[in-house]
Backbone as CSV, one residue per row, in Angstrom:
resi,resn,N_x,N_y,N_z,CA_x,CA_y,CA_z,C_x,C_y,C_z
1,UNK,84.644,114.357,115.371,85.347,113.091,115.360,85.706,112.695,116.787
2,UNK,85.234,111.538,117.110,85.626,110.956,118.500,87.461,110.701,118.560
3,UNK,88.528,111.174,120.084,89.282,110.762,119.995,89.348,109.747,121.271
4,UNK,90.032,108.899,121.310,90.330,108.074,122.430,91.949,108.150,122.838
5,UNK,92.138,107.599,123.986,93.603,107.472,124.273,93.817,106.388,123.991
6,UNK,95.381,106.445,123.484,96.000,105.016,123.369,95.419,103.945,123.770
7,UNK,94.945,103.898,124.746,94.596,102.156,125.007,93.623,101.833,124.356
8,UNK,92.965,102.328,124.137,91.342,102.655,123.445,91.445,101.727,122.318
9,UNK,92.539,103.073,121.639,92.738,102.880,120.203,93.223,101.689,120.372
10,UNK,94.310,101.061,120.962,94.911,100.330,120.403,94.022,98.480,120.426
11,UNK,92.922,99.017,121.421,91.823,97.857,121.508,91.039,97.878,120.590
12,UNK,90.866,98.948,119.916,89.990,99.684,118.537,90.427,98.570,117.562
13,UNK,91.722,99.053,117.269,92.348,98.238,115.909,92.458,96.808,116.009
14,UNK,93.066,96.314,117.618,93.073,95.123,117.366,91.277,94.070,117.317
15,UNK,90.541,94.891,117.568,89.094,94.314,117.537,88.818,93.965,116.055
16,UNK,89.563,95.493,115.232,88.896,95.408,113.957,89.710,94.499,112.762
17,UNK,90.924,94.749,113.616,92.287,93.594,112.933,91.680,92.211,113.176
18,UNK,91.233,92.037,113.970,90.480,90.420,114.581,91.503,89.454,115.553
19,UNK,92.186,90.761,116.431,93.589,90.157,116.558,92.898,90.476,118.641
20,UNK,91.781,90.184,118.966,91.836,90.100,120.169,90.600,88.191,120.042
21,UNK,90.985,88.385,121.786,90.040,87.071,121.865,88.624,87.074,122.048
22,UNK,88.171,86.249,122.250,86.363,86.038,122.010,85.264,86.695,122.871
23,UNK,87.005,87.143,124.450,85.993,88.075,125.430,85.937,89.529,124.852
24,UNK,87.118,89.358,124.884,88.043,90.942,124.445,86.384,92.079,123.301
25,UNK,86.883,90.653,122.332,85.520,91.135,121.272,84.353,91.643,121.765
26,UNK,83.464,90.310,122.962,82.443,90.888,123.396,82.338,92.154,123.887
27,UNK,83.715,92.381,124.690,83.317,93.361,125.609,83.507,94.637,124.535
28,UNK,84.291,94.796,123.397,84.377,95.927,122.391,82.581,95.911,122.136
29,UNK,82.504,95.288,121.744,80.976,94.503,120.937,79.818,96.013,121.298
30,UNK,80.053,95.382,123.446,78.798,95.909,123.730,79.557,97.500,124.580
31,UNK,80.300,98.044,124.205,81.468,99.194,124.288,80.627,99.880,123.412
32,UNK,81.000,99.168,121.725,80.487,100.346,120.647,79.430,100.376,120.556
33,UNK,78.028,99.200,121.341,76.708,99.423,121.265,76.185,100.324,121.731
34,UNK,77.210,100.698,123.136,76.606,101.592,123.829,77.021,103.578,123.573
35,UNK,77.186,103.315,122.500,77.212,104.667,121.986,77.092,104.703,120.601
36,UNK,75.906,105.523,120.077,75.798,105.425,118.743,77.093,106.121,117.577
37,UNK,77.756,107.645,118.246,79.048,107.538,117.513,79.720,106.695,117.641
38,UNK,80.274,106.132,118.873,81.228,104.777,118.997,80.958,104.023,117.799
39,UNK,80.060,103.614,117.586,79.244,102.651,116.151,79.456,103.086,115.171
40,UNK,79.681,104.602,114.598,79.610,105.317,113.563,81.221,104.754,112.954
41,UNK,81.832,105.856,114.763,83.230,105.682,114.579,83.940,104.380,113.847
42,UNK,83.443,103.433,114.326,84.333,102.171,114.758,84.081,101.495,112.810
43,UNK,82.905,101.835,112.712,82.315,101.285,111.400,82.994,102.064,110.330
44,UNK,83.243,103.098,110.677,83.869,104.184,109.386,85.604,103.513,109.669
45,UNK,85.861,102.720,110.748,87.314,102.845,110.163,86.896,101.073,109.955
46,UNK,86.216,100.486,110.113,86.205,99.054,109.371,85.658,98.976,107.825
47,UNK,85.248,100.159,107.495,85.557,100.245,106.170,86.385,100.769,105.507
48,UNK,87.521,101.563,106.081,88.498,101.813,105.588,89.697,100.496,105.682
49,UNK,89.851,100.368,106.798,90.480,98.441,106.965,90.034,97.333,105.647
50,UNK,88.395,97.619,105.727,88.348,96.760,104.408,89.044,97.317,103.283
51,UNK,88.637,98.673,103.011,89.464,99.120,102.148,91.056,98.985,100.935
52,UNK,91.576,99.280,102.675,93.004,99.294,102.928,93.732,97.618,103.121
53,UNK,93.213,97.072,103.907,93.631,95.458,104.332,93.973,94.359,103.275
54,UNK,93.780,94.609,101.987,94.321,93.665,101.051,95.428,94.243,100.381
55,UNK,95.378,95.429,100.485,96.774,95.860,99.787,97.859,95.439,100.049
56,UNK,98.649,95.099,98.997,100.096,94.599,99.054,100.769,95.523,100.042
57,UNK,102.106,95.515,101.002,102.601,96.375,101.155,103.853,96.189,100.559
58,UNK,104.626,96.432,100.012,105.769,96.607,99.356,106.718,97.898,99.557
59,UNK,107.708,97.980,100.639,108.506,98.963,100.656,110.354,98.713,100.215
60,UNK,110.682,99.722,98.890,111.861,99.383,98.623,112.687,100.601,99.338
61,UNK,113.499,99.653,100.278,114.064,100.958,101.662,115.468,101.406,100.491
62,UNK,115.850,100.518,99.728,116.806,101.456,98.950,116.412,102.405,98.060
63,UNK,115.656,102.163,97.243,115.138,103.711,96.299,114.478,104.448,97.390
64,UNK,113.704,104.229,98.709,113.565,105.364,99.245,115.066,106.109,100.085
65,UNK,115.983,105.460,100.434,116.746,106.185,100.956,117.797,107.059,99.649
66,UNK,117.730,106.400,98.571,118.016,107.366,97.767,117.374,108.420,97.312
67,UNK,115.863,108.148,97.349,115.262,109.708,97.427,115.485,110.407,98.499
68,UNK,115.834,110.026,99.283,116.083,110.926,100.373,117.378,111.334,100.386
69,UNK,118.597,111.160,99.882,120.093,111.164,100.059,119.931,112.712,98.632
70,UNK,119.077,111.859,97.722,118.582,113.171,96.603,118.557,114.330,96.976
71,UNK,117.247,114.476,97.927,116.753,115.542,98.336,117.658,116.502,99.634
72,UNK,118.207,115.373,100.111,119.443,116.197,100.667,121.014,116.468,100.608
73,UNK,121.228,116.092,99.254,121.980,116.705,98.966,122.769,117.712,98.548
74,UNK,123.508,118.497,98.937,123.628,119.995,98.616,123.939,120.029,96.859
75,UNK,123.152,121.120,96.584,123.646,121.374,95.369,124.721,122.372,95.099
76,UNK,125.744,122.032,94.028,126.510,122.711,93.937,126.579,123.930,93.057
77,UNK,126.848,125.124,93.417,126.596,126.108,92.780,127.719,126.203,91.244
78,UNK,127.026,127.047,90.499,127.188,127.302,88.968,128.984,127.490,89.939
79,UNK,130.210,127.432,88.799,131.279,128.200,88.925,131.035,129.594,88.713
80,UNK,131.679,130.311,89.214,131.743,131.850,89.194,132.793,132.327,88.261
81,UNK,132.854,132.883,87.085,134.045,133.109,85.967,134.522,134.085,87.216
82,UNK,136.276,133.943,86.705,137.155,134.667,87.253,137.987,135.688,86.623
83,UNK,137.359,136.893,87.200,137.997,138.705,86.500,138.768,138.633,86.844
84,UNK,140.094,138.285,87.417,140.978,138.824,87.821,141.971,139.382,86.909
């Protein structure tokens, strides 16, 4: 698997987001031509984007912070009967 540094990536996504301009593009264009993984790469995550890119996102931050308040909350132990 090819990795790049940050800047890379972050020209990666916005190429495949469609969120650069008309040079920007070219110059990705003839970037990923010139390497056949680059091409592999770039194509395996624009089909995951297609994939992924229509999905709703929907996050409810209150039921997740109550799963989380859940999971950390101490539990309290059984009472202990008292011999005395």
């Amino acid at each position: 698997m090819l990795m790049f540094d940050d800047p890379t990536a972050r020209r990666i996504a916005r190429y495949i987001a469609g969120e650069c301009s008309a040079d920007e593009a070219r110059e990705m264009q003839a970037w990923i031509a010139a390497d056949p993984a680059r091409a592999e790469y770039v194509a395996s995550l624009e089909r995951v984007w297609a994939a992924t890119g229509n999905l709703p996102v929907r996050w409810d931050s209150v039921a997740a912070w109550s799963a989380v308040r859940a999971r950390l909350a101490p539990t309290r132990p059984e009472a202990v009967p008292d011999h005395a």
